[in-house]
C-alpha positions in Angstrom: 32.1 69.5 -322.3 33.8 67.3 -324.6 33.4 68.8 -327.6 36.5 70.8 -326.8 40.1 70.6 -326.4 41.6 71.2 -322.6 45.2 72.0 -321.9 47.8 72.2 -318.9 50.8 72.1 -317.1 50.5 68.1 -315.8 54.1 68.7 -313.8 54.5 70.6 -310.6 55.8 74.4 -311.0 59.2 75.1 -310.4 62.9 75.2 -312.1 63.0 71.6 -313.0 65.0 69.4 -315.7 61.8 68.7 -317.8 57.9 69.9 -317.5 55.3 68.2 -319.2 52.4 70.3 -321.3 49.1 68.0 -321.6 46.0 68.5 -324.1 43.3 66.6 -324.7 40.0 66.7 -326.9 39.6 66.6 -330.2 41.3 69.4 -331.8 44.3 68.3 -329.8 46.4 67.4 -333.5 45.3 70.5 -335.4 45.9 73.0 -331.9 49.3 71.6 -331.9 50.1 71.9 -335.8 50.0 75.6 -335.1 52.1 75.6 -331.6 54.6 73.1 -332.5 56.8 72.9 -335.8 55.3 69.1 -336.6 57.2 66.3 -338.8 55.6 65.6 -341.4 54.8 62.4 -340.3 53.6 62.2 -336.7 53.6 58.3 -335.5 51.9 57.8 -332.9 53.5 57.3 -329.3 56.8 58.3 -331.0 59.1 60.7 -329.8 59.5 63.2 -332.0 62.0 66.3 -331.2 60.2 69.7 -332.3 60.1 73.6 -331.1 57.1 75.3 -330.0 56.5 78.4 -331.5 55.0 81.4 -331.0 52.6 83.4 -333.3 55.5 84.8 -335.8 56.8 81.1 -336.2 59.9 82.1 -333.4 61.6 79.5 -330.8 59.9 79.0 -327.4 61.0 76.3 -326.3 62.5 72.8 -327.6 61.4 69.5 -326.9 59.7 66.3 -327.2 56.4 65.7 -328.2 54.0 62.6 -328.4 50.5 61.8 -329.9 48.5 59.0 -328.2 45.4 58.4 -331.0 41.8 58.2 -329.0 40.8 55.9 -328.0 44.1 54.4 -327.0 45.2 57.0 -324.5 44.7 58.1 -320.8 41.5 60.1 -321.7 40.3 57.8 -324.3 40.6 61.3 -326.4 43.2 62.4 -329.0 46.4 63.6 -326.7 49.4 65.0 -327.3 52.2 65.3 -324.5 55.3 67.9 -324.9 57.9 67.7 -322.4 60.1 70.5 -322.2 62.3 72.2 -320.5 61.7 72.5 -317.0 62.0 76.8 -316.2 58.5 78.5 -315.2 58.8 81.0 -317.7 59.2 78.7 -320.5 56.3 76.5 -319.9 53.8 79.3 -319.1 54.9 80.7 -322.5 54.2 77.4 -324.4 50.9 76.8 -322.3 49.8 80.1 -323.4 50.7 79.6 -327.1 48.5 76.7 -326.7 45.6 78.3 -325.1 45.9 81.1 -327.9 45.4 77.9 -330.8 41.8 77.2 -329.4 42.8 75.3 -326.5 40.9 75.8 -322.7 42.6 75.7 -319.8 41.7 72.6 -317.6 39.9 72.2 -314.6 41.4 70.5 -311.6 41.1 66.6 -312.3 39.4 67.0 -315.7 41.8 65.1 -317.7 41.2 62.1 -315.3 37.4 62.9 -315.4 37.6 62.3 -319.3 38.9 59.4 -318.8 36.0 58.1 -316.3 33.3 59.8 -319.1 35.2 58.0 -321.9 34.8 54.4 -320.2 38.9 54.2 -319.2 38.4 53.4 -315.7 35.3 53.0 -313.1 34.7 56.0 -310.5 36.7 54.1 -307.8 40.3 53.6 -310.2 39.5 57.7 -310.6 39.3 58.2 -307.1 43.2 55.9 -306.5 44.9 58.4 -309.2 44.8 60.8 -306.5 45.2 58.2 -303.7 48.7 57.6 -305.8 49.6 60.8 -305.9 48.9 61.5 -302.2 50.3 58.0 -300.9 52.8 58.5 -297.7 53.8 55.2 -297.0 54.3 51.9 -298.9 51.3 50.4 -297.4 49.1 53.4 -299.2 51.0 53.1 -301.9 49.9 49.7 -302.2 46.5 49.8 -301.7 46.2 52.9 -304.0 48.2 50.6 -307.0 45.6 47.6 -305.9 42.4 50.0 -306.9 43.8 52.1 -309.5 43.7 48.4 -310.6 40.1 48.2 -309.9 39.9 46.2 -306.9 37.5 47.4 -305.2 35.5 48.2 -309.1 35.5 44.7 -309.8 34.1 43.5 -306.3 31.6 45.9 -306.4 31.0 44.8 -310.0 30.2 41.2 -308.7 27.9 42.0 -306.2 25.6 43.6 -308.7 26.1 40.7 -310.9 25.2 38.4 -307.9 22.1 40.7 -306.7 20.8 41.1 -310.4 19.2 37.5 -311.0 17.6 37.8 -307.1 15.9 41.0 -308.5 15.0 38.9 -311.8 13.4 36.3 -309.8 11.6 38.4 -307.1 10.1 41.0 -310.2 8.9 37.4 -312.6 6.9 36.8 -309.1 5.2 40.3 -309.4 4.5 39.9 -313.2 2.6 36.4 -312.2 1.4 37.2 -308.8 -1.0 34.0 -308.7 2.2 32.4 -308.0 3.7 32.4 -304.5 7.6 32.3 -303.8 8.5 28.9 -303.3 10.2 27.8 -299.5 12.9 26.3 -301.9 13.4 29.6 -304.1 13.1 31.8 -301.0 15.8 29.3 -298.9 18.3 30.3 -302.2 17.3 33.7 -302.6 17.9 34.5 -299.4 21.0 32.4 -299.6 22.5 34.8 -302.5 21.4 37.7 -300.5 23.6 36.3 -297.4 26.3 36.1 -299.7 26.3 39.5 -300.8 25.7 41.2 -297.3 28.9 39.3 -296.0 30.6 41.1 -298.7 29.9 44.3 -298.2 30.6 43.9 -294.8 34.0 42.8 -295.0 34.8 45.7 -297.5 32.8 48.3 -294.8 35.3 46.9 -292.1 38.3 48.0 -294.3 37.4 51.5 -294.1 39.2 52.4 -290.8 42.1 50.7 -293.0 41.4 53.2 -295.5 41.5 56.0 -293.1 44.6 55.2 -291.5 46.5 54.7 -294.8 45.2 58.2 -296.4 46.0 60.5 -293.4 47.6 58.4 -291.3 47.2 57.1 -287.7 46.7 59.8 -285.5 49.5 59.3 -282.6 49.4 61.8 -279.9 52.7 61.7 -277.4 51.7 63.0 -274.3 52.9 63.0 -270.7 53.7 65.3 -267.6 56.3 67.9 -268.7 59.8 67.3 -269.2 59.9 63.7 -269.2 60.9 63.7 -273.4 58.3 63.8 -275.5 59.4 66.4 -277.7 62.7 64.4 -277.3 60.9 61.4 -278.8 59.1 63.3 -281.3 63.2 64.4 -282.8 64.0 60.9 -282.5 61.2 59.8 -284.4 62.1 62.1 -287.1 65.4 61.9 -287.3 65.5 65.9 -286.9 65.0 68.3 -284.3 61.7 69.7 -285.4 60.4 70.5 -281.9 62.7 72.5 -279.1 64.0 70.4 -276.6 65.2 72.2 -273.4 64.8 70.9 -269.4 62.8 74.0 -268.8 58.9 72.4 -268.1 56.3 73.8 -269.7 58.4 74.4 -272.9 55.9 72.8 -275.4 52.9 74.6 -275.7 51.0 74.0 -278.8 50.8 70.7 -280.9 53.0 70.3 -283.2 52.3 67.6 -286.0 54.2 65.9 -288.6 54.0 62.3 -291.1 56.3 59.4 -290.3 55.8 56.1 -291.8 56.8 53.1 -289.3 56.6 49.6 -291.2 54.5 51.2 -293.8 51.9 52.7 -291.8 51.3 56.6 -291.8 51.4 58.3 -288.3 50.5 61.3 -287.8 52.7 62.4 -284.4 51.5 65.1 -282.4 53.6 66.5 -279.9 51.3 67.8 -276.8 52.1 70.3 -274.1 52.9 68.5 -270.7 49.7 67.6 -268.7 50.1 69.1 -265.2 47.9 71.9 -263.4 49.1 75.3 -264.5 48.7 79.0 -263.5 50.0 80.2 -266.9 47.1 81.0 -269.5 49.1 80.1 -272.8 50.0 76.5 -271.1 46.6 76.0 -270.3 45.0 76.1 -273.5 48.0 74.1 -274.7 47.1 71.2 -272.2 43.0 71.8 -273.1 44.5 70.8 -276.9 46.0 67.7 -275.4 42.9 66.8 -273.9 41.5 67.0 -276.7 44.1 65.3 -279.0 43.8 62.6 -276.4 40.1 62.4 -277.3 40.3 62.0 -280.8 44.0 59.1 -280.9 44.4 56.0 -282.7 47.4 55.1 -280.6 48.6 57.3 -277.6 52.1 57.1 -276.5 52.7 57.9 -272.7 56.2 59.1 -271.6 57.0 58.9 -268.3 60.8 59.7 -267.0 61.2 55.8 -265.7 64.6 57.4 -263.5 61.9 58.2 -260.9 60.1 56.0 -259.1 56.8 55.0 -260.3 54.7 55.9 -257.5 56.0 59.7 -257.9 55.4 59.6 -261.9 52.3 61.6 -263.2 50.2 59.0 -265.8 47.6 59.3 -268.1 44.0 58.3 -267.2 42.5 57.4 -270.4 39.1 56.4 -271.6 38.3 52.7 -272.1 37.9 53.7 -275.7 41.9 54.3 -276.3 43.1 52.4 -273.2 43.6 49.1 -275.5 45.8 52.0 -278.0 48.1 52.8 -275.4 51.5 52.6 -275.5 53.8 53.4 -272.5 57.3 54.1 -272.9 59.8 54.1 -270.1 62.1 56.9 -271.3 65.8 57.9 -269.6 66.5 54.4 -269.6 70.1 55.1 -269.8 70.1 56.7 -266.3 68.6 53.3 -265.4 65.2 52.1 -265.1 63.6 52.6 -261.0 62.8 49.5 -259.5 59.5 50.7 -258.9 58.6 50.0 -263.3 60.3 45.9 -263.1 57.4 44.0 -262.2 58.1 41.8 -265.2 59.8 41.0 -268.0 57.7 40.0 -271.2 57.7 40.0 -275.3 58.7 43.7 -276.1 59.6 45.3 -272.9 58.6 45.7 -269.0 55.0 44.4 -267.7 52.9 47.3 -265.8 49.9 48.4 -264.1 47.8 50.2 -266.0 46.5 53.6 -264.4 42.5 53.1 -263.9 42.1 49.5 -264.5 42.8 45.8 -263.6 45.8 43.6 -265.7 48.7 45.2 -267.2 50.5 46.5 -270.2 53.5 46.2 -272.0 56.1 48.6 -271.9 59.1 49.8 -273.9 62.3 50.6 -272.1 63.9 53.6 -274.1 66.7 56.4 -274.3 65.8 59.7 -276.2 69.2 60.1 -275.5 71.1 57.6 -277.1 68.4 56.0 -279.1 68.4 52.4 -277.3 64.6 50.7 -277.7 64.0 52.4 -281.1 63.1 49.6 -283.0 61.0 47.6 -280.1 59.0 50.8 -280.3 58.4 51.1 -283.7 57.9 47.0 -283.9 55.4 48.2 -281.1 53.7 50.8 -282.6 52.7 47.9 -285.5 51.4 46.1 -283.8 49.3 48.2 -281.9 47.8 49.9 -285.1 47.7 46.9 -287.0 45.4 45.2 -283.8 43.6 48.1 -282.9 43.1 49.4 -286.6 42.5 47.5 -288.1 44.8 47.1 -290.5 46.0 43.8 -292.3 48.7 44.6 -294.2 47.4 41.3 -296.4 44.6 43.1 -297.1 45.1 44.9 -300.7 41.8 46.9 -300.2 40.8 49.7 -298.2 38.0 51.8 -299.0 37.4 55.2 -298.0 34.3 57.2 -296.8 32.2 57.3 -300.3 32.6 53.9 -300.6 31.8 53.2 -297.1 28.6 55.3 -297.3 27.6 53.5 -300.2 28.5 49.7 -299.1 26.7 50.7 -296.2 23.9 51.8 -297.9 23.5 48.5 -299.6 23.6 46.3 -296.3 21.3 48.2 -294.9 18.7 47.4 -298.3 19.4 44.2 -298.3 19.0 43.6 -294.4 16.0 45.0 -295.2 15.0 43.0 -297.9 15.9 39.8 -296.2 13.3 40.4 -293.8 11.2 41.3 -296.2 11.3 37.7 -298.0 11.4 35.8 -294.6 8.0 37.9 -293.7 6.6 36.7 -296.7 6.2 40.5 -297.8 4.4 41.9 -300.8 7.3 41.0 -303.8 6.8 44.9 -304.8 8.7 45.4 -301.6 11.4 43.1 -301.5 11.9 44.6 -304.8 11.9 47.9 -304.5 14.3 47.2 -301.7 17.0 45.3 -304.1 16.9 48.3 -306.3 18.0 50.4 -303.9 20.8 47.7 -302.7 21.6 47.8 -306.3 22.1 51.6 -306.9 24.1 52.0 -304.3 26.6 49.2 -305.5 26.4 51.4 -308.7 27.5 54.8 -307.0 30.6 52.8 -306.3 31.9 52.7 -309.3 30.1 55.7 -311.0 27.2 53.7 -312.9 24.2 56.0 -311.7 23.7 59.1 -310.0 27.2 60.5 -311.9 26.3 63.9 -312.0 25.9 64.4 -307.8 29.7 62.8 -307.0 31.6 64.2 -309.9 31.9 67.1 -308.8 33.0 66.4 -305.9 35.1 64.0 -306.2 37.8 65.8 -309.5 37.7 69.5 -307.5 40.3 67.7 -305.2 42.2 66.7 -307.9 45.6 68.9 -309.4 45.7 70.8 -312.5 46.8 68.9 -315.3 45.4 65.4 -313.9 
């Protein structure tokens, strides 16, 4: 697969000022000699301002074009960049002239999967390209920039490094098996495994961090009809993406849209009012909200707080999201009921909870004029940031593979502890820090390569 020269389109179609033309491999300098008109020197990662041209030696298109030498380059491969103009027609044109030198069209991600094949990055700094590209808030951003950097690489890294002489010992044991394993050598061996374990559980726990930051926190805004939820959703926004009207029953499908508040991602899902309906269309609406309500990170509760609280419709939610919940006492500006004021405490009024003992906080607020906007959002960050988790001190935040594979490890070296405190056959305990070990190495791409490639550059764009 290397042995020949890819090509694309690296920028996103459309009229645009410039668009970028990528190719990579080794006949990248003699593909271009024919497609461009070439200086003749060409210095590397230098500028150079030259037309492509078509078969009979005509204009395409003019522009600048750039050689970055292998192995010093993004792919660790010969490259050459032209930036052109930005229309649709010309770049197809100049893409095509390319592909008719000798060049192949590129897969999705293959220039980035070069770059992993050629030793320019570990499998996880592959993986935050696309993280980067996909990032929706400053916090993703972040943590993307933080393994692109090769964070979580480098900690996996040292984990092998610290598993490694633990193997060394336990396999010198079965080359001299007259010789038992020490109490001493077994107290540190099992010491260094400790170690380890610990760290892989800490980077397991950041992957509900890692979830939250690539698709967001899934907030569901729910409530009886007509007490402003689609009203919130608008103010949320800053638009009117949902139709707002006093008719009940007006809202009934989801509707779902990204916000970032303080960084974080949300997902907010609008849900048809919960109440008992004759209509067939609003009741599979409210079976979605059910269901929505099922799968929330953080569920905010309207309620129209002009009413007393005793005739208010709330939510009866499972203990597993009751700690996410966030009531907000909307139509403030018609003045709060007496009925909500048992309190007044840190971000808003103190209330019962429906179904359980204590109370919660909630946040005065006015859809209307916009008064308790920022107490809500303060709100919502701490909720997810609690209930997440998610420490926004926390630069990493792995995602599934990872987790699969960090969990993996503990679970080998668990069993490998109790292997050494059992005084097990060493072949064991071995065979078990193998494993422990191959899984730290699917992390960053060291064994097993072939199975997660694949997988892991189809989701990639064209061009990267």
């Amino acid at each position: 697969m290397l042995a020949d020269t890819i090509a694309a389109i690296s920028t996103s179609m459309g009229e645009a000022a410039i668009s970028v033309l990528r190719m990579s491999g080794p006949q990248s300098l003699p593909i271009a000699s024919q497609a461009f008109k070439l200086p003749e020197k060409l210095t590397p990662r230098f500028a150079h301002l030259v037309p492509a041209v078509d078969a009979a030696g005509s204009p395409l298109d003019h522009g600048l074009l750039l050689h970055f030498k292998g192995p010093a380059s993004y792919t660790g491969e010969d490259v050459i960049e032209f930036h052109g103009h930005g229309g649709v027609l010309v770049t197809q044109r100049v893409l095509e002239r390319i592909l008719a030198c000798g060049a192949r069209a590129a897969e999705p991600g293959e220039f980035t999967q070069r770059a992993f094949l050629n030793g320019k990055m570990d499998l996880t700094q592959a993986e935050a390209v696309m993280d980067l590209i996909h990032a929706q808030s400053t916090l993703a951003l972040r943590a993307a920039n933080e393994q692109l950097g090769g964070a979580i690489g480098r900690q996996a890294a040292a984990m092998q490094q610290a598993i490694i002489p633990v193997l060394a010992h336990i396999e010198a044991y079965i080359d001299f098996p007259e010789e038992d394993i020490s109490p001493e050598t077994g107290a540190d061996l099992l010491r260094r495994i400790d170690a380890v374990l610990e760290q892989a559980q800490k980077l397991i726990a950041t992957s509900e961090q890692g979830r939250i930051l690539r698709h967001g926190a899934r907030t569901v805004i729910s409530g009886a009809p007509n007490v402003g939820k689609s009203s919130l959703l608008n103010l949320l926004l800053g638009f009117e993406r949902a139709i707002v009207s006093p008719t009940a029953g007006t809202t009934r499908d989801t509707i779902e849209e990204i916000i970032q508040v303080h960084g974080i991602p949300l997902r907010l899902v609008d849900t048809a009012g919960l109440r008992e309906s004759t209509d067939d269309i609003e009741r599979v609406g409210i079976q979605r909200t059910e269901r929505e309500l099922d799968r929330a990170d953080l569920v905010i509760e309207v309620v129209d707080a002009s009413q007393p609280a005793s005739a208010v419709q709330r939510l009866t939610l499972p203990d597993s999201i009751a700690s996410r919940r966030l009531l907000i006492l909307n139509k403030a500006d018609l003045g709060i009921h007496a009925d909500w004021s048992t309190a007044s405490e840190g971000l808003g009024t103190v209330v019962p909870p429906i179904g359980g003992s204590g109370s919660i906080k909630a946040i005065p607020l006015s859809c209307l004029t916009g008064e308790g906007i920022e107490p809500l959002r303060d709100a919502i960050r701490s909720i997810i940031a609690t209930a997440g988790p998610l420490a926004a001190d926390h630069p990493i935040a792995i995602n599934a593979r990872h987790k699969a594979a960090f969990e993996r490890c503990a679970e080998r070296l668990q069993a490998a502890k109790a292997a050494l405190e059992s005084a097990a056959a060493p072949e064991f305990i071995a065979l078990e820090i193998r494993d422990a070990l191959q899984a730290l190495g699917d992390v960053i791409g060291q064994v097993d390569v072939e199975r997660i490639l694949d997988v892991i550059f189809s989701t990639f764009c064209i061009g990267k």
